[in-house]
C-alpha positions as CSV (number, residue, x, y, z in Angstrom):
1,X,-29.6,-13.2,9.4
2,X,-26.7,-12.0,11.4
3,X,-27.2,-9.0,13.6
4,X,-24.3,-5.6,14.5
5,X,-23.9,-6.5,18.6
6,X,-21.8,-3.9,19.3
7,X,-21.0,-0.6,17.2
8,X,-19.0,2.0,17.1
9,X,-18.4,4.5,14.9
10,X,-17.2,3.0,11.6
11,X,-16.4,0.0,13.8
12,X,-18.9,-2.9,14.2
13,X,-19.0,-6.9,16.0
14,X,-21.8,-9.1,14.9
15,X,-23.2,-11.7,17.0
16,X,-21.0,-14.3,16.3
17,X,-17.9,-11.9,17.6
18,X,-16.7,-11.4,14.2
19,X,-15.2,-7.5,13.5
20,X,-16.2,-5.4,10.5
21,X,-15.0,-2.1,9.9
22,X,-17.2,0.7,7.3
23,X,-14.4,2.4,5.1
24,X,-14.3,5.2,2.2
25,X,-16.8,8.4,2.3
26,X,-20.0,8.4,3.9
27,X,-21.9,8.3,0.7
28,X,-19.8,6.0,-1.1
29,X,-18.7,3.1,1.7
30,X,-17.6,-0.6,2.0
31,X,-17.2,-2.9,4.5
32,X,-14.3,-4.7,5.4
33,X,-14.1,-8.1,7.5
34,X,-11.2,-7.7,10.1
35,X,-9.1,-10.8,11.6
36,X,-8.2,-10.6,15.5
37,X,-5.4,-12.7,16.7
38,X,-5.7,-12.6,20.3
39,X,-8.9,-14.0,22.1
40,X,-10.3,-13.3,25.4
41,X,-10.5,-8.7,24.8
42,X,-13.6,-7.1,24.8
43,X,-14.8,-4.9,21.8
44,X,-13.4,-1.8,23.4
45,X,-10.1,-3.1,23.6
46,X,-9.8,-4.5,20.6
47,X,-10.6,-1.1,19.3
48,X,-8.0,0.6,22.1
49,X,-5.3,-1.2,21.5
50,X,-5.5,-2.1,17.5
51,X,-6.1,-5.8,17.5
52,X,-7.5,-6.7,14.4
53,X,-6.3,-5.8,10.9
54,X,-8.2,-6.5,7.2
55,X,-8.5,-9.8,6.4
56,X,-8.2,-9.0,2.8
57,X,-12.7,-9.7,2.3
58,X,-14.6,-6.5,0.8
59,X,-18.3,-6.0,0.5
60,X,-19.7,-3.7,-2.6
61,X,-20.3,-0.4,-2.1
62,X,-23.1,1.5,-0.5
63,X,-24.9,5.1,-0.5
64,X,-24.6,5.4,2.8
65,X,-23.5,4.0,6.3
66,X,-26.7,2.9,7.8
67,X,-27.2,1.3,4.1
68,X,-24.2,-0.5,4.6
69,X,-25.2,-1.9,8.2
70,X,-28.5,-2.7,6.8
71,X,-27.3,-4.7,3.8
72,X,-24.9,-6.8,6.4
73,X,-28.2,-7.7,8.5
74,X,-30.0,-8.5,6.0
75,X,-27.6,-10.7,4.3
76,X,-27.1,-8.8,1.4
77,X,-23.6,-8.2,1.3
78,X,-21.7,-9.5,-1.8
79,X,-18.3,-10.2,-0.7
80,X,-15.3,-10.4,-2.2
81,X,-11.4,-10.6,-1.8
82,X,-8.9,-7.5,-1.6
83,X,-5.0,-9.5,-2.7
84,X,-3.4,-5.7,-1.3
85,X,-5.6,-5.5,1.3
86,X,-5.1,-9.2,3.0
87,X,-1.3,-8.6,2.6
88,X,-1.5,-4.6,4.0
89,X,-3.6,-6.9,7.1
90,X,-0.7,-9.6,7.4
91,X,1.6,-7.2,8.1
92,X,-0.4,-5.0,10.7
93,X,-0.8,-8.4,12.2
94,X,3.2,-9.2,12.5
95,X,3.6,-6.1,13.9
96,X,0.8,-5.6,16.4
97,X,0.5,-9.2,17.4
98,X,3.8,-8.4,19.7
99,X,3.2,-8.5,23.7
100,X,4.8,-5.2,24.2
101,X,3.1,-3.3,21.4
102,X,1.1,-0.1,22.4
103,X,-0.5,2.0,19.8
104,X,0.7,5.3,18.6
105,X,-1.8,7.1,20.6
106,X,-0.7,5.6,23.9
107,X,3.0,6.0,23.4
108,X,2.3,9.7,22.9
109,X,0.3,10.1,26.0
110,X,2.5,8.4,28.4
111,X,5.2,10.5,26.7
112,X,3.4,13.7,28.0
113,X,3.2,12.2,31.5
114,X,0.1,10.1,31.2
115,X,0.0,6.7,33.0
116,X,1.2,4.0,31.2
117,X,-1.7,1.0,30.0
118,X,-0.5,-2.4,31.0
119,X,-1.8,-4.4,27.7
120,X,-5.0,-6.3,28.8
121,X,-3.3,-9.7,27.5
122,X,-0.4,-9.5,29.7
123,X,-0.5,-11.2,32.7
124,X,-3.2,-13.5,31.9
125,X,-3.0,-17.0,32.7
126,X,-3.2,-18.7,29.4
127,X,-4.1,-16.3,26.4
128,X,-3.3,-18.2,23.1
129,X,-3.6,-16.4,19.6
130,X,-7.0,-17.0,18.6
131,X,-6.0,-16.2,14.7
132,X,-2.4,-17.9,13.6
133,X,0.0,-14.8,12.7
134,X,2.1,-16.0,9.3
135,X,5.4,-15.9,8.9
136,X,6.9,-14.3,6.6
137,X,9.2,-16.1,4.1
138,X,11.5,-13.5,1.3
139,X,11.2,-16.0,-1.7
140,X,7.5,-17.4,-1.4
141,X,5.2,-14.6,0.5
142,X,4.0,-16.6,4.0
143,X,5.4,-19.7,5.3
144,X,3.5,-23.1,4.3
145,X,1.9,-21.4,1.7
146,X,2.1,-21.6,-2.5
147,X,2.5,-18.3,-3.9
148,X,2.3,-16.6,-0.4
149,X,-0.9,-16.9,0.0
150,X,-2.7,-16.9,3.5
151,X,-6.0,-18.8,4.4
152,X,-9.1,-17.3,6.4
153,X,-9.8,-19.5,8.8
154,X,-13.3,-19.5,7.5
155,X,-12.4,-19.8,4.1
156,X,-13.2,-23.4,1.6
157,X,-10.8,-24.6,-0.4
158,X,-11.4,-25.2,-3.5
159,X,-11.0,-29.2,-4.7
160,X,-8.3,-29.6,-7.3
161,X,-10.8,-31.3,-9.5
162,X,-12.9,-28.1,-9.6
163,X,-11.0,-25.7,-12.8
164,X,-9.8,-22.5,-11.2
165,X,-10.5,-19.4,-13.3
């Protein structure tokens, strides 16, 4: 049984400092792993400054959003993969995975004269990408791939002697 450490909102971290996030209506909701790429940030700024992005696995729906938390402690989650929304995630990833990027929210605050937010990952000794970011490749998808398609780091491969359906 894995237990919710931190929580807020629709946003949650279990204890082994993986990020879910609770999406669709209150009464009809799913969760939705997310993959971070930089190590070392605290929930808050993860959730501050947009570091994590779908990693394409989706749980069943629920009634409700306590339901849905329940079901993930309980180790009732039936999970499966999202193709659209692991690619959607890849490219949030590219993008936000830059060492100048600043959300939305902050560009439009420091243009109405707030202070700016240095990026907690700047000026850091050593702060390697704790989830690889793909490149992208126009004929196949992602780089080193077949077919484009992007491993989670926790994911098993299947053997080729097993039949693929």
């Amino acid at each position: 049984m894995v237990r919710i450490r931190q929580r807020q909102g629709r946003h949650f971290m279990d204890e082994e400092g993986r990020m879910f996030w609770i999406n669709g209506p209150d009464n009809f909701c799913y969760l939705s792993e997310q993959r971070q790429w930089r190590s070392g940030l605290s929930f808050q700024e993860i959730l501050d400054w947009k570091q994590c992005a779908p990693s394409g696995l989706v749980s069943q729906r629920f009634g409700s959003l306590r339901a849905a938390c329940e079901a993930f402690e309980h180790n009732q989650v039936l999970w499966s993969h999202d193709l659209y929304l692991r690619r959607m995630g890849d490219q949030m990833a590219l993008h936000r995975s830059s060492d100048d990027y600043r959300p939305t929210v902050m560009k439009l605050a420091e243009a109405a004269g707030r202070a700016v937010r240095p990026a907690p990952w700047n000026g850091r000794q050593s702060n390697p990408l704790s989830c690889p970011v793909p490149l992208m490749n126009s004929s196949a998808g992602l780089v080193g791939e077949p077919g484009g398609e992007l491993t989670h780091p926790r994911r098993r491969r299947r053997s080729l002697r097993e039949p693929v359906h």
